[in-house]
PDB file of N, CA, C and O in Angstrom:
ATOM      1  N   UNK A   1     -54.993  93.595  15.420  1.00  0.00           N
ATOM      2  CA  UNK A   1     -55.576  94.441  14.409  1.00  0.00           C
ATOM      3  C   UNK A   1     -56.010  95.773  15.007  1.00  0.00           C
ATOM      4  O   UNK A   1     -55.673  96.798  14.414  1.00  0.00           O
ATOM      5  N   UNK A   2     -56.813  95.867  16.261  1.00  0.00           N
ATOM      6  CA  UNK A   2     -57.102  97.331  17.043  1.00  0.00           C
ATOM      7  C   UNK A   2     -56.034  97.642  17.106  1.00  0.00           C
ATOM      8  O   UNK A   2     -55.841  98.297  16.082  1.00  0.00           O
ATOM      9  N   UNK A   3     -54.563  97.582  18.039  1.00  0.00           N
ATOM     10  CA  UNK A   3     -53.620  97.886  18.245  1.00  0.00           C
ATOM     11  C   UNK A   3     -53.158  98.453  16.973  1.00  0.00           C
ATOM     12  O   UNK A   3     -52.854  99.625  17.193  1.00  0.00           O
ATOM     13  N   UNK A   4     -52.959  98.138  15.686  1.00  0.00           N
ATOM     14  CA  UNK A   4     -51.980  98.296  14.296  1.00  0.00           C
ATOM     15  C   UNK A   4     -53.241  99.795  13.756  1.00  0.00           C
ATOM     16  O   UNK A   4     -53.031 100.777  13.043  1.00  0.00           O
ATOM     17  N   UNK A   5     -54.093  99.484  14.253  1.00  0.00           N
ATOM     18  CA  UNK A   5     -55.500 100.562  13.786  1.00  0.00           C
ATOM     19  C   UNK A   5     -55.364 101.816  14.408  1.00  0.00           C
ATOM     20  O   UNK A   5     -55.720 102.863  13.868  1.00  0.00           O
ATOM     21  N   UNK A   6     -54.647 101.711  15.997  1.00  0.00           N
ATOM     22  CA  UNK A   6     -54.466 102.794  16.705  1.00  0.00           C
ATOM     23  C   UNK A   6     -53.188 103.233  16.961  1.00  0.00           C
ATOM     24  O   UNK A   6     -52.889 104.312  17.473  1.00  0.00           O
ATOM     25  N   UNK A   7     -52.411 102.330  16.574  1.00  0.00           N
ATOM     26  CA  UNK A   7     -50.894 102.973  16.247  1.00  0.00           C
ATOM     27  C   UNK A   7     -50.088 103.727  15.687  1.00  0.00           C
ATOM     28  O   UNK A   7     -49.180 104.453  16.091  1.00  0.00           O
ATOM     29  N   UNK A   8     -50.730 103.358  14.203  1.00  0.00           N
ATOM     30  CA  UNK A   8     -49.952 103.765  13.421  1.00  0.00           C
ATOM     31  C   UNK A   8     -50.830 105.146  13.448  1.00  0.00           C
ATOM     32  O   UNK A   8     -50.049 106.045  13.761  1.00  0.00           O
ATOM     33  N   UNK A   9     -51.748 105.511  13.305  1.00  0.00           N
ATOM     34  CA  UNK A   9     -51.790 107.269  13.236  1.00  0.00           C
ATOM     35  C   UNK A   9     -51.480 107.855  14.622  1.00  0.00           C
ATOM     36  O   UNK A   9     -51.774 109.034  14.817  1.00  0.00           O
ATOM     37  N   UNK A  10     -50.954 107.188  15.530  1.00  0.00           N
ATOM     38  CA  UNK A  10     -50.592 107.579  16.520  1.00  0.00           C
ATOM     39  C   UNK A  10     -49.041 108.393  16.474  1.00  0.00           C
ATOM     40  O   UNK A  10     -48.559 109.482  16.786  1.00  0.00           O
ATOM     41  N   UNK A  11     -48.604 107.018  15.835  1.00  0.00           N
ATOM     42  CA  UNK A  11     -46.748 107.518  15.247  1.00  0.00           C
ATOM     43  C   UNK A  11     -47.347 108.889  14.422  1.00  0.00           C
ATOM     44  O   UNK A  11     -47.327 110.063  14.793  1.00  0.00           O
ATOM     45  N   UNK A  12     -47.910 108.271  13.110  1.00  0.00           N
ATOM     46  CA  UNK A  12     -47.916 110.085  12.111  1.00  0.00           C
ATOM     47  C   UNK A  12     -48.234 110.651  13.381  1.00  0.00           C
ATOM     48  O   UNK A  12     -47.328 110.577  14.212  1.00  0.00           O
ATOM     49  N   UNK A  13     -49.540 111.321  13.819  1.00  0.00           N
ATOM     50  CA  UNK A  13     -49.558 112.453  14.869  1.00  0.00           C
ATOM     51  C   UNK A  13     -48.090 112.635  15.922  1.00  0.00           C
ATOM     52  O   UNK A  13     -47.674 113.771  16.149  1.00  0.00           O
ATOM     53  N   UNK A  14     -47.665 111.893  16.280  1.00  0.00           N
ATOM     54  CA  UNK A  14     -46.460 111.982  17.047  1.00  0.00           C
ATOM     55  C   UNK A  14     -45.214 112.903  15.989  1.00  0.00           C
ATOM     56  O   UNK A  14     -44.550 113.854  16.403  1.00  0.00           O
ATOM     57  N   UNK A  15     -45.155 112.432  14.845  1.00  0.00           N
ATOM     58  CA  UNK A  15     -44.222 112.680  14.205  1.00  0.00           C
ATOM     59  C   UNK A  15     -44.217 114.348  13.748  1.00  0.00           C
ATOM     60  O   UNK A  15     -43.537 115.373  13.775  1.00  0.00           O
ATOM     61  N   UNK A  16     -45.498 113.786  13.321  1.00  0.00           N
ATOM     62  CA  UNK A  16     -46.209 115.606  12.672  1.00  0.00           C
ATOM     63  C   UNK A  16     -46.141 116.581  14.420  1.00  0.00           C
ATOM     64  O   UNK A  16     -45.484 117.608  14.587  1.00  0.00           O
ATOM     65  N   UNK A  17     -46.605 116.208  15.004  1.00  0.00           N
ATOM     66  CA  UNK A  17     -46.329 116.972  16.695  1.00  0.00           C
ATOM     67  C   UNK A  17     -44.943 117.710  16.999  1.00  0.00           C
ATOM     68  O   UNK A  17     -44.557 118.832  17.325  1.00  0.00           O
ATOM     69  N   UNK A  18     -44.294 116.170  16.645  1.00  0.00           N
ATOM     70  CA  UNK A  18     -42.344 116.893  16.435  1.00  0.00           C
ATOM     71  C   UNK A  18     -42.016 117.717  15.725  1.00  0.00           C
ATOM     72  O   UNK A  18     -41.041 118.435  15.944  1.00  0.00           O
ATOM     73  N   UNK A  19     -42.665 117.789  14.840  1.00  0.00           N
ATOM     74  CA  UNK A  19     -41.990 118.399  13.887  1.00  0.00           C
ATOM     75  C   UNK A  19     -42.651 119.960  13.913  1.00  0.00           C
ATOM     76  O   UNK A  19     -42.029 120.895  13.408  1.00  0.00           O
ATOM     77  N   UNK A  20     -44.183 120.178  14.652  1.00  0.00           N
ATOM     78  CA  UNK A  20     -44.822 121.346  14.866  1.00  0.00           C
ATOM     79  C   UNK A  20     -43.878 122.017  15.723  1.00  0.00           C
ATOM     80  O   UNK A  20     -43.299 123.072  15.462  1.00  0.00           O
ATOM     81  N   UNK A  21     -43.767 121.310  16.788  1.00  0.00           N
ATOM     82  CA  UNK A  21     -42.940 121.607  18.363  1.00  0.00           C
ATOM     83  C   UNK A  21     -41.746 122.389  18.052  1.00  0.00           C
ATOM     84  O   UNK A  21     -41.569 123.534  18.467  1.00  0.00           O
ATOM     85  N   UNK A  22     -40.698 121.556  17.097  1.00  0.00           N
ATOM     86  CA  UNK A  22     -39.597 122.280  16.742  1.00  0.00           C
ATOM     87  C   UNK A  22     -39.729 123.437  16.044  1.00  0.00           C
ATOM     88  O   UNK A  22     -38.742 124.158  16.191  1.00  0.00           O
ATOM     89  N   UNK A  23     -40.427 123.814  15.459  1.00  0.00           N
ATOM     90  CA  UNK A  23     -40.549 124.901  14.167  1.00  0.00           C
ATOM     91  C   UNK A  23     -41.025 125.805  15.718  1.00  0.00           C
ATOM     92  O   UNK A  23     -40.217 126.666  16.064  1.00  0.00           O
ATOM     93  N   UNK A  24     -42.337 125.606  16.649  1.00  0.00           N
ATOM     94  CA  UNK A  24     -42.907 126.684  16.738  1.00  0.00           C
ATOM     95  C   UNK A  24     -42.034 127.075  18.042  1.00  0.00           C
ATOM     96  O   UNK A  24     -42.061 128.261  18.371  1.00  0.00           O
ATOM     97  N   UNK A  25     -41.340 126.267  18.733  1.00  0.00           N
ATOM     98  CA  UNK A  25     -40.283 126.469  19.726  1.00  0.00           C
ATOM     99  C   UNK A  25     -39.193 127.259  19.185  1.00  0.00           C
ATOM    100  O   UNK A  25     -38.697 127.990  20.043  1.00  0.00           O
ATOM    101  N   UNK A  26     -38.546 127.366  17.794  1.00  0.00           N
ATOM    102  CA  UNK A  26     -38.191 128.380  17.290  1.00  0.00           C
ATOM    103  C   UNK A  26     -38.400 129.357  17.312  1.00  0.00           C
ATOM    104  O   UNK A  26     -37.638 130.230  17.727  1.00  0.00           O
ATOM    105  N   UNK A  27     -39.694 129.543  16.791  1.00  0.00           N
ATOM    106  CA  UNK A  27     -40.370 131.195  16.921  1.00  0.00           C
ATOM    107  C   UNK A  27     -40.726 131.616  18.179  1.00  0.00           C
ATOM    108  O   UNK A  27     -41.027 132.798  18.340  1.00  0.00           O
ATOM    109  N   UNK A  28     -40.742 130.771  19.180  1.00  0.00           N
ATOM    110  CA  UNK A  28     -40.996 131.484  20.474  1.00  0.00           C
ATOM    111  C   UNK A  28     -39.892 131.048  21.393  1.00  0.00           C
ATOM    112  O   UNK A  28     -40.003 130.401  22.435  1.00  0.00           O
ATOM    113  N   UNK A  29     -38.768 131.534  20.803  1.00  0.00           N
ATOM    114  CA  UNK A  29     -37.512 131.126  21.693  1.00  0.00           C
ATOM    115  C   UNK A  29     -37.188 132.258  22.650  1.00  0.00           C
ATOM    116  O   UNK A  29     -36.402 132.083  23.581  1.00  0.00           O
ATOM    117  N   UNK A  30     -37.741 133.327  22.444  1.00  0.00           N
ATOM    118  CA  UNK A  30     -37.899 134.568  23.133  1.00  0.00           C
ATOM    119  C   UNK A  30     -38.300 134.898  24.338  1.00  0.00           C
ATOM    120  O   UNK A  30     -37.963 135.795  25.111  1.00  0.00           O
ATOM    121  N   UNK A  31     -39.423 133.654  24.413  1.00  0.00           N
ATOM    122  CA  UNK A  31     -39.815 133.513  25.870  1.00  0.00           C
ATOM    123  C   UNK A  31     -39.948 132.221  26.658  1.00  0.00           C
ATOM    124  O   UNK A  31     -40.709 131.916  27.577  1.00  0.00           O
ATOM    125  N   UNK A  32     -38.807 131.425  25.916  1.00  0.00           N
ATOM    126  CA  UNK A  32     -38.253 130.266  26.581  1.00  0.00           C
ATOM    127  C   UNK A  32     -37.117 130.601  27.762  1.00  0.00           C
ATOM    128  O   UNK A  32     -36.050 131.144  27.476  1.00  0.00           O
ATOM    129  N   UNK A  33     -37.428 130.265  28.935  1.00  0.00           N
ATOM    130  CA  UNK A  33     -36.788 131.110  29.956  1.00  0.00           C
ATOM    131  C   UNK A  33     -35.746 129.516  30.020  1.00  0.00           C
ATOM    132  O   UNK A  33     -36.405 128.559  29.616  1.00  0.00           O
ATOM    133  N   UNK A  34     -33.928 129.051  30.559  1.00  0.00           N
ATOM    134  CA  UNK A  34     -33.770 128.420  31.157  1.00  0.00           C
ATOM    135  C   UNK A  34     -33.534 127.380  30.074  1.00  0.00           C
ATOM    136  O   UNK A  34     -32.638 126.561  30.280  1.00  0.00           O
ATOM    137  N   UNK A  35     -34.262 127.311  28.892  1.00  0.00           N
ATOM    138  CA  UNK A  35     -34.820 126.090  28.068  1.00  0.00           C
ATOM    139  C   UNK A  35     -34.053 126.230  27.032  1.00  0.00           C
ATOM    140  O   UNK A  35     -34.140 127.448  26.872  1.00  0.00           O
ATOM    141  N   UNK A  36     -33.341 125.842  26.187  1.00  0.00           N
ATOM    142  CA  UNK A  36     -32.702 125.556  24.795  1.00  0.00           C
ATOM    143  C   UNK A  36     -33.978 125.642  23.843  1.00  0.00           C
ATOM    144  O   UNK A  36     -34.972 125.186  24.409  1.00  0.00           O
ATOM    145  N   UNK A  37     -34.251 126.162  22.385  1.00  0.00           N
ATOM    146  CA  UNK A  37     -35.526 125.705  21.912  1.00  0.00           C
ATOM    147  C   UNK A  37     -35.460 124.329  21.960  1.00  0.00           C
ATOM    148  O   UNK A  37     -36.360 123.655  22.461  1.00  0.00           O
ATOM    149  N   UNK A  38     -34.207 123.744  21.354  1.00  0.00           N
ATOM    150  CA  UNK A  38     -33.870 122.218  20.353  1.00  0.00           C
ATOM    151  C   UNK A  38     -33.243 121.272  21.743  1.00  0.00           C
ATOM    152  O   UNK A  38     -32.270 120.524  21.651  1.00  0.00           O
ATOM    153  N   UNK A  39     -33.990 121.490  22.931  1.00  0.00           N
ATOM    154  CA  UNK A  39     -34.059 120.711  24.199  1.00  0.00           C
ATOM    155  C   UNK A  39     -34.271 118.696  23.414  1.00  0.00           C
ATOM    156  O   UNK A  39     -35.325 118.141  23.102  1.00  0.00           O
ATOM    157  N   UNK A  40     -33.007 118.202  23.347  1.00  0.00           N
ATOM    158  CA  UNK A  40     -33.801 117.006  23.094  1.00  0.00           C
ATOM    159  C   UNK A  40     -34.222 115.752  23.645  1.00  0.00           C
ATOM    160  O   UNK A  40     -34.917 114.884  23.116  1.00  0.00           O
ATOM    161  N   UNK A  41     -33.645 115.785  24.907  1.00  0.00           N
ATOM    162  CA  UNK A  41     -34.183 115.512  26.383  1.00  0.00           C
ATOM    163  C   UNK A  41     -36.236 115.731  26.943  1.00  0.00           C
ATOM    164  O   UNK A  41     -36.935 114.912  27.540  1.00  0.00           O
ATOM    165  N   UNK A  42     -36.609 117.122  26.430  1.00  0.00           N
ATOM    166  CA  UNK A  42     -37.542 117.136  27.145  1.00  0.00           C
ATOM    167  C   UNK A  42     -38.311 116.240  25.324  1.00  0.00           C
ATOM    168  O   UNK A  42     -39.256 115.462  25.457  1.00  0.00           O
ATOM    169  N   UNK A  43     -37.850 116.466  24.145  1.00  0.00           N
ATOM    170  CA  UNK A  43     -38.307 115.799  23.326  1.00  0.00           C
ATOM    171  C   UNK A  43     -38.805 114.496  23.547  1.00  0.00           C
ATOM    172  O   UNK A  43     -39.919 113.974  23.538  1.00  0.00           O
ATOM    173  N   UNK A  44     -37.373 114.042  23.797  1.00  0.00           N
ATOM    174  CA  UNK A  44     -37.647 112.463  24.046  1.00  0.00           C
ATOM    175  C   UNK A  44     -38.298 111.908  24.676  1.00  0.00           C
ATOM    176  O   UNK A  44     -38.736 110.812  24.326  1.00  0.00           O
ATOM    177  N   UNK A  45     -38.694 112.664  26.232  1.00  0.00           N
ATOM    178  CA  UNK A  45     -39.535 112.722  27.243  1.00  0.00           C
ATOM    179  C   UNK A  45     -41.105 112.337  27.467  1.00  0.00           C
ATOM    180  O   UNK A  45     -41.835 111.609  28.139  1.00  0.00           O
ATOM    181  N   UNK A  46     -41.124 113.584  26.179  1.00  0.00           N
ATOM    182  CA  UNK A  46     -42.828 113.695  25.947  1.00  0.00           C
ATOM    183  C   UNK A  46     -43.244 112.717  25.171  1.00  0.00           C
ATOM    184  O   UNK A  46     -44.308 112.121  25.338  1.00  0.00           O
ATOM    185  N   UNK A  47     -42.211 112.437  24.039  1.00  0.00           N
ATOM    186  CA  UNK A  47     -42.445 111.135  23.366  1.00  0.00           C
ATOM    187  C   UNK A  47     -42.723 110.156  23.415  1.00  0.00           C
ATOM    188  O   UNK A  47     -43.632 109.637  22.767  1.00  0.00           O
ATOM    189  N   UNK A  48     -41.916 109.564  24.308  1.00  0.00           N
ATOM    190  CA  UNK A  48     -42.161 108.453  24.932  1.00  0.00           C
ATOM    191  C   UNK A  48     -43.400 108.431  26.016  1.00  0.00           C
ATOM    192  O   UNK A  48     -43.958 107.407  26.411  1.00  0.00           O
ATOM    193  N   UNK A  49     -43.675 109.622  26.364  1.00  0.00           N
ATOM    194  CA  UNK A  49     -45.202 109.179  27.715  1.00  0.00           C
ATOM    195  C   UNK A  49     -46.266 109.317  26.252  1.00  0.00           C
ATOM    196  O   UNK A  49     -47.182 108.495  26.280  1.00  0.00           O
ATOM    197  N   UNK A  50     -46.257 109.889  25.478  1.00  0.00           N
ATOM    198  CA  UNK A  50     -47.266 109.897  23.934  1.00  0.00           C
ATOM    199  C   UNK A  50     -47.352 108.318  23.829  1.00  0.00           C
ATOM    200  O   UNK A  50     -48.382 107.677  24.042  1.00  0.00           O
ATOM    201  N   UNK A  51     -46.268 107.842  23.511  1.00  0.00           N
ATOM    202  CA  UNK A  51     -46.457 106.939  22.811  1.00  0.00           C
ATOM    203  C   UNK A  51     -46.928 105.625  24.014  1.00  0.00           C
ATOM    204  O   UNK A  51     -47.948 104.964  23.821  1.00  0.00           O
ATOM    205  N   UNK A  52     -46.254 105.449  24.925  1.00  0.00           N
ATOM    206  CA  UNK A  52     -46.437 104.722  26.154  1.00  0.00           C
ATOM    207  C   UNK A  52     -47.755 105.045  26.689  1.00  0.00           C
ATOM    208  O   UNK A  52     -48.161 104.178  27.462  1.00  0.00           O
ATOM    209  N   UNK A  53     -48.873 106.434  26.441  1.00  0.00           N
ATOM    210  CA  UNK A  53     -50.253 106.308  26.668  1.00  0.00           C
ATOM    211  C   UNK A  53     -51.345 105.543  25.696  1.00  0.00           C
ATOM    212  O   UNK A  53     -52.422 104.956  25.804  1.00  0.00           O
ATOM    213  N   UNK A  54     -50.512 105.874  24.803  1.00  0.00           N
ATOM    214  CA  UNK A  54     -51.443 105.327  23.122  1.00  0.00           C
ATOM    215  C   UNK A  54     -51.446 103.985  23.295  1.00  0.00           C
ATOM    216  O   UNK A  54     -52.470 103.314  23.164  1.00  0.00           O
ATOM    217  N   UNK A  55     -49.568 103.186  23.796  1.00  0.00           N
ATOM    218  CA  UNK A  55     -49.873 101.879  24.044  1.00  0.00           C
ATOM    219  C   UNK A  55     -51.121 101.417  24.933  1.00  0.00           C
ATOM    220  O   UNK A  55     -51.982 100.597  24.615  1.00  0.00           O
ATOM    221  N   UNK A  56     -51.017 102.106  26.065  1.00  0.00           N
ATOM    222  CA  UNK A  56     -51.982 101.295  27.045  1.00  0.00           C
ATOM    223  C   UNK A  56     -53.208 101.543  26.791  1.00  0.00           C
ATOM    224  O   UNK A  56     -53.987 100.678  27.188  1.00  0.00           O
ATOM    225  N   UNK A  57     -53.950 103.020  25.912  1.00  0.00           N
ATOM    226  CA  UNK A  57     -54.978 103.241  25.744  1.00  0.00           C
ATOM    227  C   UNK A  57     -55.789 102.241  24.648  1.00  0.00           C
ATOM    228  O   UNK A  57     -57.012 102.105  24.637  1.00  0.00           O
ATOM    229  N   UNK A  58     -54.937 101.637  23.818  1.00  0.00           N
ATOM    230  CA  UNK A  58     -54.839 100.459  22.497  1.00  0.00           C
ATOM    231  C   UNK A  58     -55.089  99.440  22.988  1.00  0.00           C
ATOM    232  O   UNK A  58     -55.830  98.690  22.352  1.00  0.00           O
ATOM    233  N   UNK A  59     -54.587  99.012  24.279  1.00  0.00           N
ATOM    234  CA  UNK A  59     -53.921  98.004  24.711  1.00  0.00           C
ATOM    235  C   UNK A  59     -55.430  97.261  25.400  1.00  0.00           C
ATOM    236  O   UNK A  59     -55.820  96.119  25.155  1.00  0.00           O
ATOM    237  N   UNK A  60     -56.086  98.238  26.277  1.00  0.00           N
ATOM    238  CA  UNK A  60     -57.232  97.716  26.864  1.00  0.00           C
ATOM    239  C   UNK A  60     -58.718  97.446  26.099  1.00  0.00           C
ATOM    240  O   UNK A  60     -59.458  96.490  26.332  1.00  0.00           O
ATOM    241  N   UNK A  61     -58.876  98.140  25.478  1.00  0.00           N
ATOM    242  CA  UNK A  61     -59.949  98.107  24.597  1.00  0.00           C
ATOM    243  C   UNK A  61     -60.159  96.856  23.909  1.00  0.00           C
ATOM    244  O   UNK A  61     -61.144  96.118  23.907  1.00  0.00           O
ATOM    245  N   UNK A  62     -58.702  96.727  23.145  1.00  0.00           N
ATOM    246  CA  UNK A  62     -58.133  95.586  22.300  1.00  0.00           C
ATOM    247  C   UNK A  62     -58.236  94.066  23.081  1.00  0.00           C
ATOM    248  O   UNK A  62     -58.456  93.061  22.404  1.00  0.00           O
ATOM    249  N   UNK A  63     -58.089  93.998  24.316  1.00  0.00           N
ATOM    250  CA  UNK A  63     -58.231  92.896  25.464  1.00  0.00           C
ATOM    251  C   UNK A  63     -59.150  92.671  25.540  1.00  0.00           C
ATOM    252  O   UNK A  63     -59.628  91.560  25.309  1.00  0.00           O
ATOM    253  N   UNK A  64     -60.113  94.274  26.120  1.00  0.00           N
ATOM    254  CA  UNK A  64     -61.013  93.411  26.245  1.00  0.00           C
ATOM    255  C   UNK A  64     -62.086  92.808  25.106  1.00  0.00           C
ATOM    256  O   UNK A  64     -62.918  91.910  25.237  1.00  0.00           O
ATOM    257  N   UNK A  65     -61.687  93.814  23.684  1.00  0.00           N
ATOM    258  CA  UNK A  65     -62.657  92.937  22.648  1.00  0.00           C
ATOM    259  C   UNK A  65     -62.277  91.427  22.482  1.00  0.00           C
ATOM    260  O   UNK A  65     -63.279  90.714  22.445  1.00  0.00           O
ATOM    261  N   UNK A  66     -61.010  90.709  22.365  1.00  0.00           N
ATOM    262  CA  UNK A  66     -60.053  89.409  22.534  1.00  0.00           C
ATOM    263  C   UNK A  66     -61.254  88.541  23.125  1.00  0.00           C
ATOM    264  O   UNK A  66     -61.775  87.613  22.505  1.00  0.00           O
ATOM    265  N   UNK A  67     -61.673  89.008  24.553  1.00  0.00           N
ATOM    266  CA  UNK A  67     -61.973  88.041  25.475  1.00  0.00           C
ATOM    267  C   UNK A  67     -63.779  87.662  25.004  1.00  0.00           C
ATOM    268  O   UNK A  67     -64.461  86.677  25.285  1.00  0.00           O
ATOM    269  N   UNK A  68     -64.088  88.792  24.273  1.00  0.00           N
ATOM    270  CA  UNK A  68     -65.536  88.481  24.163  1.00  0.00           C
ATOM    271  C   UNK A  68     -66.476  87.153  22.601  1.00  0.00           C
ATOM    272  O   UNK A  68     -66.214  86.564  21.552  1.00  0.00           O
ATOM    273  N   UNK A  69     -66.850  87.239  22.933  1.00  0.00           N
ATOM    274  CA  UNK A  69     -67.604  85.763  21.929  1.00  0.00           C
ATOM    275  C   UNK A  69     -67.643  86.199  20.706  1.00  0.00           C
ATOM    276  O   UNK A  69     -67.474  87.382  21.003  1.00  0.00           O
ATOM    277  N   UNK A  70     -67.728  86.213  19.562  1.00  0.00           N
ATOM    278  CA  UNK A  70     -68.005  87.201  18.326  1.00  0.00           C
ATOM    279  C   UNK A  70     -70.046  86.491  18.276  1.00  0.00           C
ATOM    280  O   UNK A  70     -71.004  87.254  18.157  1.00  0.00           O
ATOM    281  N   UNK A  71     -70.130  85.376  18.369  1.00  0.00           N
ATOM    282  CA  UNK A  71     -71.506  84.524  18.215  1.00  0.00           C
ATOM    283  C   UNK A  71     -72.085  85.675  19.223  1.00  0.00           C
ATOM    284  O   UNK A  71     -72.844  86.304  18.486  1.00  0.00           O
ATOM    285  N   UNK A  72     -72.135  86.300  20.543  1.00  0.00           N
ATOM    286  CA  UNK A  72     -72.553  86.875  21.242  1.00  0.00           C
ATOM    287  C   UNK A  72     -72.872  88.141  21.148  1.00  0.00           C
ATOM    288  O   UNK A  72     -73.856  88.723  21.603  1.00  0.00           O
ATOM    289  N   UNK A  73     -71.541  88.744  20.221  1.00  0.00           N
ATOM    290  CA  UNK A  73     -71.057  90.256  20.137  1.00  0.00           C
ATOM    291  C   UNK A  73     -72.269  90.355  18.795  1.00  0.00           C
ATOM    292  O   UNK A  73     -72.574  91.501  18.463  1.00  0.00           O
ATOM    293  N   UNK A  74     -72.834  89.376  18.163  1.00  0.00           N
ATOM    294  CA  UNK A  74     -73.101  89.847  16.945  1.00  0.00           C
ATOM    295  C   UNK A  74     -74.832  89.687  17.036  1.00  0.00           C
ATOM    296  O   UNK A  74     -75.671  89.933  16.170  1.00  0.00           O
ATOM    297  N   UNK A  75     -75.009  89.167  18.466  1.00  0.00           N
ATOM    298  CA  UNK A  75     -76.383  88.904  18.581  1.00  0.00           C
ATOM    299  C   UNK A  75     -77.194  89.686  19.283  1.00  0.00           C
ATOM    300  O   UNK A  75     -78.376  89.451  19.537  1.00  0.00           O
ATOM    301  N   UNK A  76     -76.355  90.939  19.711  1.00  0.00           N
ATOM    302  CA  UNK A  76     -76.656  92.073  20.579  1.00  0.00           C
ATOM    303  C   UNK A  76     -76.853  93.282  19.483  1.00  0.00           C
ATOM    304  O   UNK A  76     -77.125  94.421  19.863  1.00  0.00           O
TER     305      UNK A  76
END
């Protein structure tokens, strides 16, 4: 349930990100030295470490709430 809580606006922000990136890499193709704007290599790139941080950042929190008592968690 944490994980599905921190995911999914993770994807929208990811998606909405792509879609900023491309538009504004357009308009500043002028001083893209070396770089294609519509690079979809370095796309995929960033994407995947986005999404592969969100996993692990989801991932621990979520563990360690798993491991704790709720009788305990609720008496604090």
């Amino acid at each position: 349930m944490i994980m599905y809580q921190t995911l999914a606006p993770m994807v929208v922000g990811v998606l909405v990100g792509l879609f900023a990136a491309v538009n504004a890499a357009r308009l500043l193709r002028w001083y893209l030295f070396q770089v294609q704007p519509s690079e979809p290599l370095v796309y995929l790139i960033v994407t995947v470490m986005i999404i592969v941080v969100g996993i692990v950042a989801s991932y621990l929190p979520s563990r360690a709430a798993a491991v704790v008592d709720p009788a305990v968690a609720l008496r604090r």
